[in-house]
N, C-alpha and C positions, 0 to 999 in steps of 0.2 A: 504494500500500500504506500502510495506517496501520502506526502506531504501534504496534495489538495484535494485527496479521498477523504481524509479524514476529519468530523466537525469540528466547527471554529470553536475558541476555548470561551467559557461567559465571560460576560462583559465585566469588567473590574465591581470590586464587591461592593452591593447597596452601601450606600450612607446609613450609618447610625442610625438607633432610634433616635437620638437625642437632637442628631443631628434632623431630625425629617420631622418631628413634632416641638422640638423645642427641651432645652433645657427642666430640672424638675424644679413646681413650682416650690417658690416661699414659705414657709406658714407663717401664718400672720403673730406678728409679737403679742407680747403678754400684755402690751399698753392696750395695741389694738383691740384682743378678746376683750381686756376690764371694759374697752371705753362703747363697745358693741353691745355688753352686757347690761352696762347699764341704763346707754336708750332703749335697749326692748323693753328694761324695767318700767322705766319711767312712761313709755309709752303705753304700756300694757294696766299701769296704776290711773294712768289720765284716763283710758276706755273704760276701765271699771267705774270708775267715779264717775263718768258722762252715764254711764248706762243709769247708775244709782240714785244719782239723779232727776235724769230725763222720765224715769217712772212714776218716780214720787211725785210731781210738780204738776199737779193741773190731775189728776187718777181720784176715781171714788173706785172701794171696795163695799162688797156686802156681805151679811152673813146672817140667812133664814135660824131663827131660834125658838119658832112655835109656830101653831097654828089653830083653830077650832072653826068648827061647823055647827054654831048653835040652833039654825036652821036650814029649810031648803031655800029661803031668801037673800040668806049674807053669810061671810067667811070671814075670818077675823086673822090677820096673820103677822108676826110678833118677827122683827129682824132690826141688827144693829146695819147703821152707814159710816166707812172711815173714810173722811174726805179733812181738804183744809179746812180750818175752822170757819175761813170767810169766806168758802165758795159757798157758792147754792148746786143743791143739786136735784137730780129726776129719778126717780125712781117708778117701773113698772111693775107692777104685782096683778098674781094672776088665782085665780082656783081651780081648781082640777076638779074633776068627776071620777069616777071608778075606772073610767075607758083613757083618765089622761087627756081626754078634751077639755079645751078651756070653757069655764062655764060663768068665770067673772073676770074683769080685769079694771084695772087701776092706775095712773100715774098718779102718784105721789109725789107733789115740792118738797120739797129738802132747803128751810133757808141755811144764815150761817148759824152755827155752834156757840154757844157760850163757851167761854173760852175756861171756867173756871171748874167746868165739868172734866171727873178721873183722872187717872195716871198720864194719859199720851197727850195733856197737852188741849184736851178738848175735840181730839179729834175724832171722835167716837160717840157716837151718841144712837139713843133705841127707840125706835121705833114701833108705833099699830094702823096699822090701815083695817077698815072696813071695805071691804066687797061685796055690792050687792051681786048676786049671783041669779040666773036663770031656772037653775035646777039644781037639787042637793049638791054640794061640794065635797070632796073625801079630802082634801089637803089645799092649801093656798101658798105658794110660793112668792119669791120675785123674781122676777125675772132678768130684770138690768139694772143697773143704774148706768147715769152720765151724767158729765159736768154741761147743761147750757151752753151755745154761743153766746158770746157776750159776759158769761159771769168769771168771778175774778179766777 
């Protein structure tokens, strides 16, 4: 066999990895990690706090705490509202029949709170609505509250 029977030899050997992607990276210093650390921190304490906030300011809560059906005419039904002491607020209440059909219903105004009322502040205050209802009622609930357009 000659010389130009035989394959040509590969082409000179690849470049490096290092050389074809690059050197290996840095890691970041110790300043850098603390100083990375502590704006997630800070940032992560400023979102809880917006959130904490943002719920509280301008929010009514309710919470059903009785009920009676002293007749097939009206429904009586007994719940606290937590709201600011100087909003006003609405509340809907409703009575149920045996089948869970409404069979009365109600908004209720909510002005603001004495301020001098329990532990939180005044924020909490209890509530009875009367419902006339259509037909015997098995239970009276509420069903919403809100804070008004317009109120503070």
């Amino acid at each position: 066999m000659t010389s130009e029977d035989q394959p040509a030899a590969p082409a000179s050997a690849s470049p490096s990895l290092a050389n074809r992607y690059g050197g290996q990276k840095r890691a970041l210093s110790r300043k850098a990690k603390r100083i990375i650390l502590i704006a997630a921190l800070a940032v992560g304490i400023a979102f809880l706090a917006w959130i904490s906030t943002s719920n509280s300011v301008g929010s009514v809560s309710f919470k059903d705490l009785g009920y009676s059906t002293p007749d097939a005419t009206v429904a009586q039904a007994d719940f606290q509202v937590t709201k600011e002491p100087t909003a006003d607020a609405k509340c809907a209440v409703k009575a149920l029949d045996e089948k869970f059909a409404v069979v009365g219903w109600k908004v209720i105004d909510i002005g603001p709170n004495p301020t001098d009322q329990g532990t939180d502040g005044g924020r909490t205050t209890a509530h009875r609505a009367l419902i006339r209802t259509e037909s015997q009622a098995v239970s009276a609930v509420v069903d919403n509250c809100w804070i008004p357009d317009g109120s503070k």
